[in-house]
N, C-alpha and C positions, 0 to 999 in steps of 0.2 A: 624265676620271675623276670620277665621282659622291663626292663628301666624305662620312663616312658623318656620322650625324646627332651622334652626341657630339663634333665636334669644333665645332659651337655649343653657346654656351653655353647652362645654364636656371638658370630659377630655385632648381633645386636643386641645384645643384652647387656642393658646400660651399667648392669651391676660388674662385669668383664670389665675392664678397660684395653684399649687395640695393643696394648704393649705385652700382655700377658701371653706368657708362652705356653702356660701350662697353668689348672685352674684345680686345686683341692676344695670341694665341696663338701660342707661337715651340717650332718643333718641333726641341728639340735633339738629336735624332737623326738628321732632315735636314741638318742645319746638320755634324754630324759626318760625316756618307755623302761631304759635298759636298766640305770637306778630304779626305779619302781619294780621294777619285774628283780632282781635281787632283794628289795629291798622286802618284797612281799613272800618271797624266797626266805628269808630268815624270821618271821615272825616279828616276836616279841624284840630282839636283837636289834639294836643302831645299827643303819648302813652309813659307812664312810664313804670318801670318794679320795681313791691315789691318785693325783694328778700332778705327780713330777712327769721331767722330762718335758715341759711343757704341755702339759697335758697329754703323754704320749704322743707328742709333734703336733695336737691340733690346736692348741691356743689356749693356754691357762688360764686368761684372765675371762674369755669366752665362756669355757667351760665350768669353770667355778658356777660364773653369776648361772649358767643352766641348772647347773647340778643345784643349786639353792631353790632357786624358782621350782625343782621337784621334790626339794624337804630334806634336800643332805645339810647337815650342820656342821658336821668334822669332816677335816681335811688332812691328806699325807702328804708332803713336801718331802724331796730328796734336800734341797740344798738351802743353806738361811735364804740365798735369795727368791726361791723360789716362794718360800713360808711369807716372802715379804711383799711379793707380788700378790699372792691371794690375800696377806692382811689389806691390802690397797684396795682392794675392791670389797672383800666379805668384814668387814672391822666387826662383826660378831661372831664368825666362825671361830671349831676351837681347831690349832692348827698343830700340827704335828712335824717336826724335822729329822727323817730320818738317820741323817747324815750324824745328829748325834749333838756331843759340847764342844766345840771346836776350842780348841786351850787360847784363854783371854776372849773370846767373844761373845760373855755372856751378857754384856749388855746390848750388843744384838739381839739377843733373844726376848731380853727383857723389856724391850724398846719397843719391838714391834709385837710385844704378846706373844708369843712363839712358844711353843714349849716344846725341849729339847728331849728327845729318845736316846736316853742315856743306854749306855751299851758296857761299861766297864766297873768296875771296884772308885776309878780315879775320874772317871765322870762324875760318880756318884758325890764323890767325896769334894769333888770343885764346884759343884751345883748346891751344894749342903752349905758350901763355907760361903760364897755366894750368897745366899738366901740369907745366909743368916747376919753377916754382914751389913746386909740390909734392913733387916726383921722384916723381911717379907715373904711369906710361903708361897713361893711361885710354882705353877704347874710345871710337873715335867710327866713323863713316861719311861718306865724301864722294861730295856729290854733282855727277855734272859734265851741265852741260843737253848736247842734242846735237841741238836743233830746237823743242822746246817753248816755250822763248822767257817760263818761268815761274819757279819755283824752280831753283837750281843754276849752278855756274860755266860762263862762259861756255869755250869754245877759248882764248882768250888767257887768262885768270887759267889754268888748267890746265895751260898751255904755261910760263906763269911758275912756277907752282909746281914744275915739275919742275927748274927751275935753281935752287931753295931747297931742296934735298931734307933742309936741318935740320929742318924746318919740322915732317917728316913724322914724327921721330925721335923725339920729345918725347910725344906720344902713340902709343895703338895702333892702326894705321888698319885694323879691324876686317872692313869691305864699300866696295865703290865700286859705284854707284849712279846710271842715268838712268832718266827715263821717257818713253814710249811716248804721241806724239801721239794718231795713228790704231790705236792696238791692235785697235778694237771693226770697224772695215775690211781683212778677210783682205788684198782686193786695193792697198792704198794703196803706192805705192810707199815711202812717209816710214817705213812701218816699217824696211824693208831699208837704207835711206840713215840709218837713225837707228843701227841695226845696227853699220852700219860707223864710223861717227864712233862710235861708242861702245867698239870694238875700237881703234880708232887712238889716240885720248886717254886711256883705259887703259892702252896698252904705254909711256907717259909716265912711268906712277906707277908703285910696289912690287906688285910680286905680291902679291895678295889676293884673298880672295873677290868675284865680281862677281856684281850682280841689274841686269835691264832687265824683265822682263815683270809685267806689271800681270794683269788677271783677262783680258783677250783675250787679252795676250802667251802666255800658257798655251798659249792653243791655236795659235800659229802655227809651233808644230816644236821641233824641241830646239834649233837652233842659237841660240835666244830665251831659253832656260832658263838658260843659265852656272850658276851656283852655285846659287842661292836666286829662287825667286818669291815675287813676293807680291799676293795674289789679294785681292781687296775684295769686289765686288757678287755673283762667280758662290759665293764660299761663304754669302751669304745667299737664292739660287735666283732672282736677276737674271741678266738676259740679257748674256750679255759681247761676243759676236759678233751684228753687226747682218744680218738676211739669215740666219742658223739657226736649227735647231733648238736649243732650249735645253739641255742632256743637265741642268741641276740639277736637284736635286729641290725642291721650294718649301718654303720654311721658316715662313712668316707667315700667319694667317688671321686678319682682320677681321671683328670680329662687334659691329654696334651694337640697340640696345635700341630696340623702337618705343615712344612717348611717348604717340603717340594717331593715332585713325585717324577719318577723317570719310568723308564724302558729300559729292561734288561736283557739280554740273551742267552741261551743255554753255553755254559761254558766258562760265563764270568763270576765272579763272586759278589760279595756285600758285606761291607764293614772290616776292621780290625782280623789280625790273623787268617782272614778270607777262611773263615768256619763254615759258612754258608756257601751251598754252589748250584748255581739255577742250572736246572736240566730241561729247562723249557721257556717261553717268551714269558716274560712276566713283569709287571708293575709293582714297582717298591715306594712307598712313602717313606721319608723322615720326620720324624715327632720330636716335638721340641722339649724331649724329656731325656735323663739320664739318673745315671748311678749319686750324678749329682744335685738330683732333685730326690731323691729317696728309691728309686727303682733300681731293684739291687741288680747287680751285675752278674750274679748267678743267674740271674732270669733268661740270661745269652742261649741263642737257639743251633747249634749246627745245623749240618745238612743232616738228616736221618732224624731227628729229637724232634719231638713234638712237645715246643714252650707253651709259654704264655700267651692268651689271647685277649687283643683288644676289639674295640667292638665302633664299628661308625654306624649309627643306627643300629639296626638288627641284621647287619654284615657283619660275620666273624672276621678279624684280620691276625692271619698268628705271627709274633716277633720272628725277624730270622737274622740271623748273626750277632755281633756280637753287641750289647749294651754298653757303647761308650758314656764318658763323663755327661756329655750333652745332649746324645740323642740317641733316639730306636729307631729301627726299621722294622717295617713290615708290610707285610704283603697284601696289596689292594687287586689282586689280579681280578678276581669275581668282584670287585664292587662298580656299579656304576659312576664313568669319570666326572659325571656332575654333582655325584657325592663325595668323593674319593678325590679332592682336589687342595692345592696352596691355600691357607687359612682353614680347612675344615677342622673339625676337631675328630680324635681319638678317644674314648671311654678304654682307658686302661686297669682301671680296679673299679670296683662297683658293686652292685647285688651280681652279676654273672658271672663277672671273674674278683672273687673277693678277695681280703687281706689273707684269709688263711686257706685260699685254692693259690695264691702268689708264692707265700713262704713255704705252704709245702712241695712246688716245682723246685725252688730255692734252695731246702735245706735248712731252714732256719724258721723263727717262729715271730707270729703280728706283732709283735714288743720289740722288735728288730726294724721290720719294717715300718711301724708306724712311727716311733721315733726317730728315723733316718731321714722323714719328709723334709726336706731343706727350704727356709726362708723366702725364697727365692719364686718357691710357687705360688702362686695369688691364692689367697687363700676367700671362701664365699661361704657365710654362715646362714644357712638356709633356717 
């Protein structure tokens, strides 16, 4: 699908400012489509919305208030701060911190409404003493692993908790909660054996609401959905399932500034390491983007490798050499020079060259690159 031309920046558009070198465009009506379409995806089932990490790098506090404005009501935070930035703006959301009970910081939690995703036997037991300290049955959620081997209690602290069932009494155990190894592999057996240990360790504890599925779990049936999902990379138009077709719609388009554009000749090089080597007359722009604005470095093009391609209108430009800290190169030889000029812009990610056509050149996956987008790029909330 052709991008039409307003969605690069120019030089006049008042919403740009002339200082910006580089312009991340987040299309919050995509980003709303993509909750709904999950959300319509799971039935009867709560859709959540995980937005640490800043929102996957595109603006937490932005993306919250979207994600409400489409009917999400619960929230996933990695870190208290992050739980405290979306209390700031959602003061009705119910918000969740993945990160857990940090020892002595539970009147953080309790200050800003937060409820902690308890992950051990001694969380449990510091959330308990807490609450009760107070006589207050504050929410939390527990989390029990069931193959991940990362956050969350293991079978035996779960097995023991359930012969302390004071423990439980003392707070309000709001959601019980695992995740999904293999979510992003329909066929992996680990998801259905995660399934089941996650059904078994459950019927341990109190009836509650239960979440297992992440942004693939979504798609691997209802029996995945229980209560609540909570979807990360597919509501920002990342690939969730490895081997499909994507159904998001993209949310993000990168657009960097050219700096300047020279004349090359057969024989010399371009960039770091001199990887690249013109065998012919040709025109190189520099783009005022780098490894240090979130455009990974693996993205680097030898001579012989066919990278990444940015786009000036509907001119292909492909990267050649190597992707330094501050800037790209790439090849304008086929574009015209009154396109292809100082101040013009580059479309570097977009509907044609998407987050997940970038990381799979890369090696790496949209959860990488979309939280590596760095501060520094002006960011435009369409």
């Amino acid at each position: 699908m052709s991008v039409p031309q307003d969605h690069q920046p120019s030089q006049g558009d008042p919403i740009v400012p002339p200082d910006a070198r580089a312009v991340l465009r987040i299309d919050l009506s995509a980003l709303r489509a993509n909750w709904e379409r999950l959300n319509a995806e799971t039935g009867t089932a709560e859709c959540a919305g995980v937005i640490k990490a800043d929102a996957y790098g595109l603006g937490l506090e932005e993306v919250a208030r979207a994600l409400t404005q489409a009917g999400c009501r619960t929230f996933f935070a990695a870190t208290l701060e992050e739980g405290r930035r979306i209390r700031h703006v959602q003061p009705g959301a119910a918000i969740y911190v993945l990160d857990g009970l940090l020892p002595g910081a539970e009147d953080y939690y309790a200050g800003f409404d937060l409820r902690p995703v308890l992950s051990s036997l001694d969380e449990v037991r510091e959330w308990s003493a807490y609450c009760r300290a107070r006589h207050r049955r504050l929410p939390a959620a527990l989390h029990i692993d069931t193959g991940i081997n990362r956050l969350g209690m293991p079978p035996s602290e779960v097995e023991a908790l359930s012969t302390e069932p004071n423990l439980l009494r003392d707070f309000r155990l709001a959601l019980v909660l695992s995740h999904l190894a293999c979510a992003d592999d329909p066929a992996s057996t680990k998801n259905e054996a995660q399934r089941l240990a996650f059904d078994r360790l459950r019927a341990l504890l109190p009836k509650t609401k239960a979440s297992l599925a992440n942004s693939g779990g979504v798609f691997l049936g209802q029996k995945f959905h229980y209560d609540l999902v909570r979807p990360g990379i597919a509501l920002y138009g990342g690939r969730a399932l490895e081997g499909r077709t994507n159904p998001m719609r993209p949310v993000v388009n990168l657009s960097a500034r050219i700096l300047q554009v020279r004349d090359v000749q057969p024989g010399e090089t371009v960039g770091y390491g001199a990887i690249w080597r013109v065998d012919q007359p040709a025109r190189i722009a520099t783009l005022a983007c780098g490894y240090a604005d979130g455009f990974l470095r693996a993205l680097s093009s030898p001579t012989g490798k066919h990278g990444a391609v940015g786009y000036i209108g509907d001119y292909p430009v492909p990267v050649v050499g190597r992707v330094s800290m501050d800037l790209i190169t790439v090849d304008v030889t086929g574009v015209p020079p009154e396109i292809a000029h100082r101040g013009a812009w580059v479309e570097v990610m977009g509907e044609r060259v998407t987050v997940d056509d970038l990381t799979d050149m890369a090696g790496t996956i949209g959860y990488e690159l979309l939280s590596r987008l760095s501060r520094r790029v002006h960011r435009v909330y369409v």
